[in-house]
Backbone as CSV, one residue per row, in Angstrom:
resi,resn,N_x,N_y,N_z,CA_x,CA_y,CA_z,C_x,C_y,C_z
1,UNK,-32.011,37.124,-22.288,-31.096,36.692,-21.254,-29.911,37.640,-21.209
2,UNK,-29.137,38.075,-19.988,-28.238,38.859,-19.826,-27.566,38.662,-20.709
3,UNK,-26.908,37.732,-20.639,-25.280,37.228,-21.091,-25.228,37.079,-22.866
4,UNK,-26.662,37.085,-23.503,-26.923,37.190,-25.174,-27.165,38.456,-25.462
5,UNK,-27.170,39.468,-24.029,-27.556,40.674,-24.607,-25.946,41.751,-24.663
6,UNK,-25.471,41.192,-23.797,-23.785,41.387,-23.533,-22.788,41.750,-24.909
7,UNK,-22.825,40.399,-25.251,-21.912,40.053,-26.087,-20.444,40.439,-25.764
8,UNK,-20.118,40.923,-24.947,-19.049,40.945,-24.301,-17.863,39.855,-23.535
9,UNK,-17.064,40.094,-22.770,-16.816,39.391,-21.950,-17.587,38.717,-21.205
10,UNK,-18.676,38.595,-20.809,-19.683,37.769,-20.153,-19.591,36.703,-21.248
11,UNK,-19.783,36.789,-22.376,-20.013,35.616,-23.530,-18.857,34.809,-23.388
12,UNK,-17.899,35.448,-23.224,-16.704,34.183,-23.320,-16.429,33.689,-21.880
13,UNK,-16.937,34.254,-20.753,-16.821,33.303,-19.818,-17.745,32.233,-19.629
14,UNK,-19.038,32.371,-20.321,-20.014,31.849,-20.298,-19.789,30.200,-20.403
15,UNK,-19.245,29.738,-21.501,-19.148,27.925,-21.180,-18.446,27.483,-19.422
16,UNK,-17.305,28.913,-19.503,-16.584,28.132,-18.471,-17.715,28.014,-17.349
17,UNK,-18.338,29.153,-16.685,-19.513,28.840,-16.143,-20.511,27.973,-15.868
18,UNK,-20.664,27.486,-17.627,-21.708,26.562,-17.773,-21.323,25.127,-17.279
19,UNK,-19.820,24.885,-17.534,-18.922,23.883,-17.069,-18.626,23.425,-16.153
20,UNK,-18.896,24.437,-14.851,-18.377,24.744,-13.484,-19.823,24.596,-12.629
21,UNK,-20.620,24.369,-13.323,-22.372,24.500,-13.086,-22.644,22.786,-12.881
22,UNK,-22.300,22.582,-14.500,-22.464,21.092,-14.554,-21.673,20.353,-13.559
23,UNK,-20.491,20.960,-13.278,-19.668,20.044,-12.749,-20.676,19.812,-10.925
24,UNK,-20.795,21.110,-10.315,-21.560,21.204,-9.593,-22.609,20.542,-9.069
25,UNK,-24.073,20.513,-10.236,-24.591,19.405,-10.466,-24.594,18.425,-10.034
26,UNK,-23.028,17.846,-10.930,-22.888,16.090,-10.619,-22.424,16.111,-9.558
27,UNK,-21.794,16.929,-8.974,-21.094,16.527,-7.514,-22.129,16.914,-6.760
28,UNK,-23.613,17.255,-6.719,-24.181,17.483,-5.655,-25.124,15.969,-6.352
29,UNK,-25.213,14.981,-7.405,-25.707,14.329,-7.215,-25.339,13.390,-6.661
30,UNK,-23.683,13.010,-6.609,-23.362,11.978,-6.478,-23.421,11.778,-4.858
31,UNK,-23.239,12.987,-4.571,-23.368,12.906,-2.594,-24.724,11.870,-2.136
32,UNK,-25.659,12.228,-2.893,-27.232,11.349,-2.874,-26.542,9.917,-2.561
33,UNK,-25.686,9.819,-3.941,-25.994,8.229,-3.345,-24.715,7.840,-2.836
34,UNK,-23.612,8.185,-2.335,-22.742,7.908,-2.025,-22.612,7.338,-0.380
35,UNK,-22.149,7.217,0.108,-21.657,6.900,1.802,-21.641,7.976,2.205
36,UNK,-22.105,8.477,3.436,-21.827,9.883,4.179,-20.432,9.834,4.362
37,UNK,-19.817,11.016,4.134,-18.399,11.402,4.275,-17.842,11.984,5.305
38,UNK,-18.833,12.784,5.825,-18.541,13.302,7.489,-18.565,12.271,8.596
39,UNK,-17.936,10.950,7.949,-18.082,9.575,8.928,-16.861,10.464,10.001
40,UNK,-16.809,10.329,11.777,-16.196,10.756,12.660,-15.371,9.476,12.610
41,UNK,-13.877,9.857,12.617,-12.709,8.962,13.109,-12.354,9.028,13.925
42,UNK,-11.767,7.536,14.855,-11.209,7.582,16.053,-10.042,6.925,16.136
43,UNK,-8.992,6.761,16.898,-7.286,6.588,17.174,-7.951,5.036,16.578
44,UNK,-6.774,4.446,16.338,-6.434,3.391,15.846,-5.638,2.603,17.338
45,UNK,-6.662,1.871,17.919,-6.014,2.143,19.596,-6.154,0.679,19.764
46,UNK,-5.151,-0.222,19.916,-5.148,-1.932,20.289,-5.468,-1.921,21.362
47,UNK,-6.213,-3.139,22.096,-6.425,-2.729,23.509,-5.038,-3.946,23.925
48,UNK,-4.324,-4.696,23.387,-2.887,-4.978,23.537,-1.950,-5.032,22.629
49,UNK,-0.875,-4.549,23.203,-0.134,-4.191,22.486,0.770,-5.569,22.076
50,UNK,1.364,-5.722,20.751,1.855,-6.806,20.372,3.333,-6.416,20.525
51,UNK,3.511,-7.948,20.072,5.209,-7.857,21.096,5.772,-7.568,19.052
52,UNK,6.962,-6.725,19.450,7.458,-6.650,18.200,7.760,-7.486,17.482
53,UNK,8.324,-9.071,18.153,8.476,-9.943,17.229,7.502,-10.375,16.418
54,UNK,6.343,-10.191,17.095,5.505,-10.917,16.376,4.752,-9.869,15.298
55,UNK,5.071,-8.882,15.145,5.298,-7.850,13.874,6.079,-8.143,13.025
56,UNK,7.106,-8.457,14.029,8.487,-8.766,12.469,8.185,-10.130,11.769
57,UNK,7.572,-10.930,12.328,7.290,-12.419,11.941,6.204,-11.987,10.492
58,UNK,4.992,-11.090,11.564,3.752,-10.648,10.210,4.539,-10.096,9.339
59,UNK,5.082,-9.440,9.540,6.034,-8.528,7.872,6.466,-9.274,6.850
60,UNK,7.051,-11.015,7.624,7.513,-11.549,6.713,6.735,-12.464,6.136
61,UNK,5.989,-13.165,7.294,4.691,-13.405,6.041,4.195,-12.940,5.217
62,UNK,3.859,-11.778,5.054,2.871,-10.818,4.312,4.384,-10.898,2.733
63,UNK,5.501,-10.705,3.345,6.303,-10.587,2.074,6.659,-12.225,1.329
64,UNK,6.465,-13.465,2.177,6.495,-14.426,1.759,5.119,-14.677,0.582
65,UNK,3.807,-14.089,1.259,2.866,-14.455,0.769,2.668,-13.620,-0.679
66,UNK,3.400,-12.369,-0.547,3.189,-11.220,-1.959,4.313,-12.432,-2.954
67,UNK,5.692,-13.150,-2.219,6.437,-13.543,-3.038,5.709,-14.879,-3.834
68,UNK,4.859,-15.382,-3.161,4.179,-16.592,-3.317,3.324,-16.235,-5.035
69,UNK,2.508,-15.522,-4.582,1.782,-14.524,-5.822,2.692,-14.315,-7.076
70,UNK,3.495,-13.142,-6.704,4.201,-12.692,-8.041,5.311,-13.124,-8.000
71,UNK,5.689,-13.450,-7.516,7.123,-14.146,-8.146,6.815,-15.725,-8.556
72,UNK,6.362,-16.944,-7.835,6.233,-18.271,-7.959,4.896,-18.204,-8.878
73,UNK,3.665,-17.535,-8.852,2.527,-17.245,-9.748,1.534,-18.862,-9.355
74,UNK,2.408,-19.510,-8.074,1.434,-20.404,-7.145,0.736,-20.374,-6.416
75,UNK,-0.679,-20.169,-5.835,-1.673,-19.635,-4.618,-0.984,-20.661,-4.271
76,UNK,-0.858,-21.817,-4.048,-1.257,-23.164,-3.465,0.173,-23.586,-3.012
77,UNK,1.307,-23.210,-3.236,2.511,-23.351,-2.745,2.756,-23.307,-1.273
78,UNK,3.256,-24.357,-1.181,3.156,-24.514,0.499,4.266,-23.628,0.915
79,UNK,5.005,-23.320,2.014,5.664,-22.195,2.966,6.604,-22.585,2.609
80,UNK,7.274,-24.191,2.743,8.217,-24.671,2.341,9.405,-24.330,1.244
81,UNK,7.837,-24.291,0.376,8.773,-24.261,-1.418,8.863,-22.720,-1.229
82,UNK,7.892,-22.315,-0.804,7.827,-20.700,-1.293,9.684,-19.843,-0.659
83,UNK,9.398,-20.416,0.846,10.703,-19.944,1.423,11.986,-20.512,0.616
84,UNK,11.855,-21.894,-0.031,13.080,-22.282,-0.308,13.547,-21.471,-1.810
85,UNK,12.120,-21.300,-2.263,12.676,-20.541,-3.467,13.302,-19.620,-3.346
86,UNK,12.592,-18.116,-2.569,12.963,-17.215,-2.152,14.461,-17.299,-1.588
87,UNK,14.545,-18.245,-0.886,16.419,-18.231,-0.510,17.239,-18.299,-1.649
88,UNK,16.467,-19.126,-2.547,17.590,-19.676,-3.972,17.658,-17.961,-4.761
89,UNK,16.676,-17.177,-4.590,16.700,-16.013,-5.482,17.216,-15.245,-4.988
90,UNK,17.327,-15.189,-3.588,18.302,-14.361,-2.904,20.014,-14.841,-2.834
91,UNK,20.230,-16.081,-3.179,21.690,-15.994,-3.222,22.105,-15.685,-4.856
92,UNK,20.811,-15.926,-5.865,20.962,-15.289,-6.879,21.550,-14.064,-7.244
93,UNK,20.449,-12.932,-6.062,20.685,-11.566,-6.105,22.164,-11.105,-5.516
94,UNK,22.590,-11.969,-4.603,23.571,-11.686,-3.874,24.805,-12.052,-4.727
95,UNK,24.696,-12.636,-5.534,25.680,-13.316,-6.247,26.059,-12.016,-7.502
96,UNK,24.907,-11.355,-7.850,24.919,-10.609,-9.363,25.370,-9.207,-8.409
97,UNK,24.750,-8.868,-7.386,25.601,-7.450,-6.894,26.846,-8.043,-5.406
98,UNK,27.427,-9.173,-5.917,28.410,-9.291,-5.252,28.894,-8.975,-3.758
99,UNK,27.398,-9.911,-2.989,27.492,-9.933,-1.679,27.677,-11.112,-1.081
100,UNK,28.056,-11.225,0.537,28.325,-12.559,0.215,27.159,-13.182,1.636
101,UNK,26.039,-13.735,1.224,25.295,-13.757,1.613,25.687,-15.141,3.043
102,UNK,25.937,-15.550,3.104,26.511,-16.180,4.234,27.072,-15.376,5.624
103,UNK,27.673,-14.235,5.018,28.131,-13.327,6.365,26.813,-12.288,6.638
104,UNK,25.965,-12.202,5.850,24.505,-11.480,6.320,23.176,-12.342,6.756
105,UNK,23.810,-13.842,6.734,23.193,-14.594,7.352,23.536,-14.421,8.846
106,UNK,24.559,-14.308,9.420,25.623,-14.332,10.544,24.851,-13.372,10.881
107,UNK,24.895,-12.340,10.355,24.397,-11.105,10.994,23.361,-10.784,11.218
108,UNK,22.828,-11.434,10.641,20.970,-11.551,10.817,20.372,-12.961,12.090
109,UNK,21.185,-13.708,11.782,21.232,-14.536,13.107,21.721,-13.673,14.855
110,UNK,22.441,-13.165,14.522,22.574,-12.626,15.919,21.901,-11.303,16.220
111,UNK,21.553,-10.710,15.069,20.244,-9.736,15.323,19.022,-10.515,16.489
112,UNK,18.847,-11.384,15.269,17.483,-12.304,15.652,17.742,-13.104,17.176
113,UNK,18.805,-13.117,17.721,19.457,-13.766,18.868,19.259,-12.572,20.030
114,UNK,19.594,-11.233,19.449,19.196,-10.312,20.427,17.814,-9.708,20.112
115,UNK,17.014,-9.942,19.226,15.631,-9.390,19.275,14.866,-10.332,20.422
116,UNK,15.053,-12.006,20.270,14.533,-13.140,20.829,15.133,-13.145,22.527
117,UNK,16.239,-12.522,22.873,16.428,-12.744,24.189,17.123,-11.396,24.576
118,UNK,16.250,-10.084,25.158,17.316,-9.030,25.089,17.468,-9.097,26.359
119,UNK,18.463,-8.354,26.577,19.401,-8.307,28.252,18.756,-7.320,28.671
């Protein structure tokens, strides 16, 4: 074989080769059984478009429901408790970095006053 008759630099590249071979190999086996990868993508296209509130509503579900999980560690907690907790931990938070959560209520109310009825 070439590369035993060498003994040269061919010899010491030789594992890396052999390495780069194998690796080869497995990546041409795994294509066999895998999902075709040249799947064609297309736009991500709603055929209606949603009204933003009702985005901002999903956002907060989705963060009520993550709070439900890891923070309360209840599946089964109804909306109720989950929200009421979440308020109690937020005047918690507001309390330890010294905000005063009553005037970002205000302000979040009249956000929500002009998201719900804009001029």
């Amino acid at each position: 074989m070439f590369v035993k008759e060498t003994g040269g630099p061919v010899d010491a590249m030789w594992p890396l080769v052999s390495w780069v071979a194998v690796l080869m190999g497995r990546q041409s086996n795994r294509k066999d059984t895998r999902m075709n990868t040249t799947t064609m993508y297309r736009a991500n296209v709603r055929k209606v478009k949603r009204h933003p509130n009702a985005i901002r509503a999903d956002r907060a579900a989705q963060a009520l429901a993550y709070y439900r999980v890891a923070a309360l560690r209840e599946p089964g907690a109804s909306v109720d408790t989950v929200l009421s907790d979440f308020l109690t931990d937020l005047r918690h938070f507001c309390e330890r970095v010294n905000l005063d959560l009553a005037q970002l209520d205000r302000m979040a109310h009249r956000k929500y006053l002009t998201e719900k009825y804009p001029r």
